[in-house]
C-alpha positions in Angstrom: 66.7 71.6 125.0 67.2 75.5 125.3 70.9 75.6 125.7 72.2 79.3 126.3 76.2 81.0 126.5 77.5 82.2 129.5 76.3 85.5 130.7 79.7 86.7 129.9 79.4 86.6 126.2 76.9 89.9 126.5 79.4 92.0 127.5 81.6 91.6 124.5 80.8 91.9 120.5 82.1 89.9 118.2 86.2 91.4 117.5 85.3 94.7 114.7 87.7 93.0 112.4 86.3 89.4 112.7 83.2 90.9 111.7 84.1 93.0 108.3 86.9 90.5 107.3 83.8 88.5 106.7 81.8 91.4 104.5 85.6 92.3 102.8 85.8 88.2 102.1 82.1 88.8 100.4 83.2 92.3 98.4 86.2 89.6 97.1 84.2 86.7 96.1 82.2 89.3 94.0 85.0 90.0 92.2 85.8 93.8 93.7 89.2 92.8 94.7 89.5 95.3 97.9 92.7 97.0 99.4 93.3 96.2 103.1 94.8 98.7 104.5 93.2 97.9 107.5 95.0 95.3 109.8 98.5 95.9 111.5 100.0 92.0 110.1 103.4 92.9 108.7 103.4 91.4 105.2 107.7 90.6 105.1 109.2 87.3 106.0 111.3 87.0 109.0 115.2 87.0 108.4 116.5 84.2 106.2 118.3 82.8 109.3 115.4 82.8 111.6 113.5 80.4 108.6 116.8 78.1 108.5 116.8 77.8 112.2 113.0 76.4 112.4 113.7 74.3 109.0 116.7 72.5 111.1 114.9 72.0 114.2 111.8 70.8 112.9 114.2 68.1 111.0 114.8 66.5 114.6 113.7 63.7 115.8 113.0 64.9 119.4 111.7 68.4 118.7 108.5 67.7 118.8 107.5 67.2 122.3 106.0 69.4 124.7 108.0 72.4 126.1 108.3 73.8 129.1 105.6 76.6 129.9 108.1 79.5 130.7 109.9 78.9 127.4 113.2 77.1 126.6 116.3 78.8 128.4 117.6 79.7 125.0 114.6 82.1 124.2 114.7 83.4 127.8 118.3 84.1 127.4 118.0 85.5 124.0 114.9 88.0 125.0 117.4 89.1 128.1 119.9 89.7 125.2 117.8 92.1 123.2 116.4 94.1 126.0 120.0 94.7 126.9 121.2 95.4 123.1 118.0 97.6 122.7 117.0 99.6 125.6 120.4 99.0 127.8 118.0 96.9 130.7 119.2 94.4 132.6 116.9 90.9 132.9 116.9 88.1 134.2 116.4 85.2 132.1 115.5 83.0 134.3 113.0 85.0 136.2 112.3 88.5 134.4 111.5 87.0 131.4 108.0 84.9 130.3 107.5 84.3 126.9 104.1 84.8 126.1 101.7 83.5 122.5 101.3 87.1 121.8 100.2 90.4 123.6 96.3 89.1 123.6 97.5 85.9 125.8 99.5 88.5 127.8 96.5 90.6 128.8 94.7 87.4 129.8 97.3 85.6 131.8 98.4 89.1 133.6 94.8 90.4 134.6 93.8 86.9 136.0 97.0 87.1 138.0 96.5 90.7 139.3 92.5 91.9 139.1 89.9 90.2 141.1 86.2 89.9 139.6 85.1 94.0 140.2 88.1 95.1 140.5 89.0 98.5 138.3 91.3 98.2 135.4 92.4 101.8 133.9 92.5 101.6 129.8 93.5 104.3 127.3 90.9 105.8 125.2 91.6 105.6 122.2 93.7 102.3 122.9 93.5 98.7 121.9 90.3 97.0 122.4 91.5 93.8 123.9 92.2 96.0 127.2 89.0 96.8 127.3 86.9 93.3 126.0 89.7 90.9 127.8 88.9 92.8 131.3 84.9 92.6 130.8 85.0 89.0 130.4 87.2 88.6 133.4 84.6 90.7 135.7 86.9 93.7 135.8 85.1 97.1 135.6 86.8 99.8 133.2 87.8 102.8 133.7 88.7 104.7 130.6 91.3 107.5 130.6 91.9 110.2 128.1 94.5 110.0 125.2 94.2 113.2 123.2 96.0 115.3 120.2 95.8 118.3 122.0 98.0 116.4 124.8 100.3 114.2 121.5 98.1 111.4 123.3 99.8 111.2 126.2 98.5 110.8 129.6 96.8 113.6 131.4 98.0 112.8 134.6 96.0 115.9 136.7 93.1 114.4 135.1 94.4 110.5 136.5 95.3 112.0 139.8 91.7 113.4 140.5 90.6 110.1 140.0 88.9 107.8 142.5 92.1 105.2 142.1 91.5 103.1 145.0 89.5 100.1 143.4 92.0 100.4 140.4 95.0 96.8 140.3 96.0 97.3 136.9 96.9 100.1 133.9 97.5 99.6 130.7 99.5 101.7 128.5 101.0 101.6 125.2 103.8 103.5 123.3 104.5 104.1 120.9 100.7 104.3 120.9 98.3 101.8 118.8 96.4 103.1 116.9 97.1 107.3 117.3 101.2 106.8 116.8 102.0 109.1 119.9 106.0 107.9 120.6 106.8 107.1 124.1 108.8 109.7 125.9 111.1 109.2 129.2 109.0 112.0 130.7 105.7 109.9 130.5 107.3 106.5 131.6 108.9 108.4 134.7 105.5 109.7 135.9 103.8 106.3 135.0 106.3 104.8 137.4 105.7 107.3 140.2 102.2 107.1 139.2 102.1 103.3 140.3 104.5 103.8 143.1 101.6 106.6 144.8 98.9 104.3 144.1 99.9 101.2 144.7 98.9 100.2 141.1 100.6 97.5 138.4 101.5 99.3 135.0 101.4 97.4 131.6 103.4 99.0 128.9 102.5 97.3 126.0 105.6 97.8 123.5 105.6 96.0 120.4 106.3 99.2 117.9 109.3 100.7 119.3 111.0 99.7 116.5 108.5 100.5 113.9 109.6 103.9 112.4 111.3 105.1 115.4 115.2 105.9 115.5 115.7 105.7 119.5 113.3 103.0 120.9 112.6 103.2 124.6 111.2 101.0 127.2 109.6 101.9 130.6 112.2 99.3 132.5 115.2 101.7 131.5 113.3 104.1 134.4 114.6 103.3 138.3 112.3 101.6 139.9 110.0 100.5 137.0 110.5 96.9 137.4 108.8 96.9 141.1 105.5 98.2 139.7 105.0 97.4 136.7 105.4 94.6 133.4 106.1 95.3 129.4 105.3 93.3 127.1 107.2 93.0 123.9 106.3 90.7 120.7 108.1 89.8 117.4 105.0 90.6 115.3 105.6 94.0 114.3 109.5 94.5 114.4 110.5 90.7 113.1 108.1 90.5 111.0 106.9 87.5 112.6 102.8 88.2 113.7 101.5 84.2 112.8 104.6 82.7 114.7 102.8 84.2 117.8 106.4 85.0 120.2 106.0 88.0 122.6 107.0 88.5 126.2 106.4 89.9 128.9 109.3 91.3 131.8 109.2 92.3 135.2 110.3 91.8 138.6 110.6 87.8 139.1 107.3 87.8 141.9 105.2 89.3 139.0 106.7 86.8 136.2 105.8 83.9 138.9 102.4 85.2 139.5 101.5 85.1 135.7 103.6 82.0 135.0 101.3 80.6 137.9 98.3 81.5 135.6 99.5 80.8 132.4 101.1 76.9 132.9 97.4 76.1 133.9 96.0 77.4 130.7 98.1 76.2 127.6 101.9 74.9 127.3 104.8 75.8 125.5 105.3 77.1 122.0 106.8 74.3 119.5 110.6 73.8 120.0 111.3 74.7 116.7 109.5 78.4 117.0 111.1 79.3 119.6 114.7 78.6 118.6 114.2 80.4 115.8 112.9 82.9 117.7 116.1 83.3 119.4 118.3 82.8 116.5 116.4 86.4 115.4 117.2 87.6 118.3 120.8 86.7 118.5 121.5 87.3 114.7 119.5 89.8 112.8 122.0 92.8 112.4 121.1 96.2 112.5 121.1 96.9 108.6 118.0 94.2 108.4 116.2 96.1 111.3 117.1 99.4 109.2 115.5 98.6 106.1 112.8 96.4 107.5 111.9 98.5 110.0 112.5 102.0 108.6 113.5 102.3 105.3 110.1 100.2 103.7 107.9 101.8 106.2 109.2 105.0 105.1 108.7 104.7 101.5 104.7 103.4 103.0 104.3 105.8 104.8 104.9 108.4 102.2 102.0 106.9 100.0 99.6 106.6 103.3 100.4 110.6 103.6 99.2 111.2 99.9 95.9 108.6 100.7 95.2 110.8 103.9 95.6 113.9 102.2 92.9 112.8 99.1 90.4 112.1 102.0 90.8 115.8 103.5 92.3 114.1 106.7 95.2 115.8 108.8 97.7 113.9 110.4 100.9 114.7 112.4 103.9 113.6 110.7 106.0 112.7 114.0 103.9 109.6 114.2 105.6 106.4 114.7 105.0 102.7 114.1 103.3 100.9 111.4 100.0 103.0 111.2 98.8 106.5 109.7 96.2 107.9 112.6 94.0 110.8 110.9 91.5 112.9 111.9 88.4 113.4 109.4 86.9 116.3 107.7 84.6 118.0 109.8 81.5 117.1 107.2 81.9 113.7 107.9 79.2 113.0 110.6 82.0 110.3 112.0 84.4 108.3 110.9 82.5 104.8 109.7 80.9 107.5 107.1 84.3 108.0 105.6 85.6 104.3 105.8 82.3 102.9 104.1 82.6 105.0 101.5 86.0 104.3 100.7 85.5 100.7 101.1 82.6 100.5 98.5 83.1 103.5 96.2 86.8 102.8 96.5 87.2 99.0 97.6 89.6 100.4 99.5 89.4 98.7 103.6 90.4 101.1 106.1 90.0 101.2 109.7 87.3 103.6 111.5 88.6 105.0 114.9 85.7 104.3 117.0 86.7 101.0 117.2 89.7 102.3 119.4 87.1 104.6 121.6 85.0 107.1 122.0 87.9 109.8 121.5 88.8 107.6 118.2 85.2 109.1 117.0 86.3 111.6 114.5 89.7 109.8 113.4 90.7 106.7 110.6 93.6 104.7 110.7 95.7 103.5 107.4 98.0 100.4 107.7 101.3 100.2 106.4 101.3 96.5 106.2 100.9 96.4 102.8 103.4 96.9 99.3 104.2 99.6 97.6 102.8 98.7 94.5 99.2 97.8 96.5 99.5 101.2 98.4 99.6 102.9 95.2 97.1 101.6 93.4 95.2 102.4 96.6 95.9 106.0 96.6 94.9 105.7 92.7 91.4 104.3 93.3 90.7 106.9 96.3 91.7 109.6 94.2 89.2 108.8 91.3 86.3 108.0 94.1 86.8 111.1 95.5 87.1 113.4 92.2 83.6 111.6 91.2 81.9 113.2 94.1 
């Protein structure tokens, strides 16, 4: 027998950090004991009533049947709740609102509703690679467009407008921006929105760090007119602490929920009972002092120490970044980025991210998570310190 994969499978690599978790898991075994500060996975529990609430469900009896695809009313109610508490948006729970296993299902479900095999998808460079794998095994060609510093890694929207748009269905975007921290601005979400409009194109904001070191948190639905071109998605990962419970969503106009509910019910079914009323109960209950010092106050005291670890590798770095990452560009004798994170990894054992990973325009840029504690972060900063004085 000669058995080979699909075709498909050549278009994509194996995900970057699937790949050097394995190598980091070797370093470990060997007894090198490496720092990840690699991986944006929020290290803090959820609130203590959000653990309760899944405790006491799970307890029942009758809980553990299958759900209903689009989610339990309760979680669609409560998701309406916080886009209304957070961003002032009106949604409709029972149509606006899909929960979703996470932004990677989200980009699945929502490009096989919307983008035909050859059909153009515009991603961010840098941005997040699943825009750009997800779409190539779906058929999709991609066309990148720019995010640079020189622009706080916004949109260049003369350069988008001389585009040849008229194969493109779908855009992704994503602010605050993974992985370059650029915060999302009501400027930039108004021209996305006309942008759409003028092209007849769906926009995906992808918005799961609006939380994440940022004292006014915006979404691209508080614009007139957002919700008849384009869809958000939110998550719980990042600002509930909650990245292996796998809750996001996704909102829009209810013909665009339908269309990916369409998708999505003939793929998987619903999240356990007991997630997502606890899911809700976070929703409903965590107050604003637990979003204060979870979400600002720890990351804060992080991101002081990632600050110090950039400065030791001769990286600059613009302190208005938001979110749960330190973005960086390199020294210029670095021939690129990889150079710098391989050393640090094994002079160091310290496991940062490389921005190529992110992009071509991620070339000459690292990335330092703050999704790990204080303590671990220091001795981090100790141990790059003494690899660099060495040299």
């Amino acid at each position: 027998m000669s058995i080979i994969p699909a075709e498909r499978l050549s278009l994509v690599q194996e995900y970057y950090f699937s790949r050097k978790l394995k190598e980091v898991a070797q370093m470990n075994a060997e007894g090198k004991d490496i720092i990840s500060l690699a991986i944006g996975s929020p290290d803090m529990p959820p609130s203590q009533q959000t653990i309760d609430k899944l405790c006491e469900v799970a307890q029942q009896p009758t809980a553990h049947g299958y759900q209903p695809t689009m989610g339990t009313p309760e979680l669609r109610e409560a998701m309406a709740g916080f886009y209304k508490r957070a961003y002032g948006v009106d949604i409709d729970a029972k149509s606006e609102v899909l929960p979703l296993i996470g932004s990677k299902e989200g980009i699945l479900h929502t490009t096989l509703a919307f983008v035909n095999p050859g059909d153009e998808v515009l991603v961010p460079n840098p941005g997040y690679p699943t825009y750009t794998s997800l779409s190539k095994i779906l058929g999709a060609k991609i066309v990148n467009y720019n995010l640079r510093e020189d622009n706080d890694w916004q949109p260049d929207f003369d350069e988008l407008e001389a585009m040849d748009l008229s194969n493109v269905k779908l855009m992704w975007t994503n602010y605050p921006n993974m992985p370059t921290g650029g915060n999302a601005r009501m400027e930039t979400y108004e021209r996305l929105v006309k942008f759409a409009k003028d092209h007849n194109i769906v926009v995906v904001n992808d918005n799961p760090y609006s939380f994440i070191l940022n004292e006014k948190p915006l979404s691209i639905m508080m614009v007139d007119g957002a919700k008849d071109c384009c869809l958000e998605f939110n998550s719980m990962s990042k600002s509930f602490n909650m990245p292996g419970w796998r809750v996001g969503m996704v909102v829009g106009n209810a013909q665009f929920v339908n269309w990916i509910l369409k998708v999505k019910s003939n793929i998987d079914s619903g999240t356990f009972r007991g997630i997502q009323l606890a899911a809700a109960e976070a929703y409903n209950t965590n107050s604003a002092d637990w979003h204060q010092e979870y979400n600002i106050n720890v990351y804060r005291r992080r991101r002081d120490i990632a600050e110090q670890i950039m400065t030791v590798l001769g990286c600059s770095f613009d302190k208005n970044q938001v979110g749960m990452f330190l973005w960086g560009k390199i020294p210029e004798h670095y021939s690129n980025c990889e150079e710098l994170t391989e050393k640090v990894l094994h002079e160091a054992c310290v496991f940062i991210t490389p921005g190529f990973i992110f992009g071509s325009n991620g070339d000459r840029y690292i990335r330092i998570s703050l999704c790990a504690n204080e303590e671990k972060m220091t001795a981090a900063l100790e141990r790059c310190k003494k690899a660099i004085s060495d040299k």
